[in-house]
N, C-alpha and C positions, 0 to 999 in steps of 0.2 A: 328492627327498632320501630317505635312506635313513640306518637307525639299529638298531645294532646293540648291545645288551647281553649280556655274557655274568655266567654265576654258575655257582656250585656248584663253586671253588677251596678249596684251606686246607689241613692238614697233614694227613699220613696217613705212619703206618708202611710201610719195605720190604714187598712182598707186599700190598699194600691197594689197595685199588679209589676211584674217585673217579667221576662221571660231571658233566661238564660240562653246561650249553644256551647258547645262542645266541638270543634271540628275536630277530627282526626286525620293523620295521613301518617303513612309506612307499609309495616306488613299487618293491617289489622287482622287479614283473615281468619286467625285463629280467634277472635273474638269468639264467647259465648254468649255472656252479659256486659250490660252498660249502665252506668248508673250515675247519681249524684247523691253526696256525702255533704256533709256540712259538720264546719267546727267551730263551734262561740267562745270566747275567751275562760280560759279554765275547767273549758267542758271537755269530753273525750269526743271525737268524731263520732260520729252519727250518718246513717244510710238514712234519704229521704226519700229514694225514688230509684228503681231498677227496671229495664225492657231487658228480655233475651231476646235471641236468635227468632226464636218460634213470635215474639213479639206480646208474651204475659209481661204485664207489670205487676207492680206490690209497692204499696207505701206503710210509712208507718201510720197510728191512730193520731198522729199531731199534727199531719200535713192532710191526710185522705180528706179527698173533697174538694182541696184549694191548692194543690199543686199535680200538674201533669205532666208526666215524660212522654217523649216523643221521638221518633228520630227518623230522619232520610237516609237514605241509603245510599242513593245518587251524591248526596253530597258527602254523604260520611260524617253526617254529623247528629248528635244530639241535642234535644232541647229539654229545659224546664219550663214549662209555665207556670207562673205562681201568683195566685191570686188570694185577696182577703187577705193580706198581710199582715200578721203581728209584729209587735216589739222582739218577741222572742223569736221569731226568725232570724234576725240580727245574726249571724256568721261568716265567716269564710267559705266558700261553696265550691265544691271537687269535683271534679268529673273522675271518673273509673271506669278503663275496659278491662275486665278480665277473661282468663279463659285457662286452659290446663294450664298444671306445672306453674312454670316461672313466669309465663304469661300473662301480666297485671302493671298498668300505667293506670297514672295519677295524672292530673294535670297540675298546673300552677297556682290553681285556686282564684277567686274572683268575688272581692267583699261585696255583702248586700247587708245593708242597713237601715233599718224602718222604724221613727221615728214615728213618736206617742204624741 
């Protein structure tokens, strides 16, 4: 089993920066990939930000640029950074490890909010 918490959510002005973590702990080792999703009110979730194993990432064209994943190993944890904030960032923010098979946790989610 596997358990994921995220923090470091909450309001921030246009142009402000926020930095997310994700810690994990259980059996992660079957991890492949790690990521952060997001979901804004009536919208479908959305991937913003993925690291694998080998340590590539890929963002989509609405965040490239102004948000970066990261992650320590030592601690088990992953981060967002996210900078130039728009209004439309405004979501619920997910962490995800997945990896073969059945092998995929979510976390709790962690509201970020940016005011115009």
């Amino acid at each position: 089993q596997v358990q994921l918490v995220e923090s470091g959510g909450g309001l921030v002005h246009t142009g402000g920066s926020l930095r997310l973590s994700c810690a994990a702990s259980g059996r992660i080792f079957s991890t492949y990939v790690m990521g952060w999703y997001r979901q804004a009110p009536g919208k479908q979730r959305e991937l913003v930000a993925l690291i694998t194993n080998s340590g590539s990432t890929n963002y989509p064209e609405s965040v490239e640029g102004r948000f970066t994943i990261s992650r320590d190993n030592a601690k088990n944890t992953i981060y967002l950074q996210m900078n130039s904030l728009k209004p439309e960032d405004t979501a619920v923010y997910y962490c995800r490890f997945w990896g073969v098979g059945a092998f995929d946790y979510w976390g709790q989610g962690t509201q970020v909010t940016v005011s115009s």
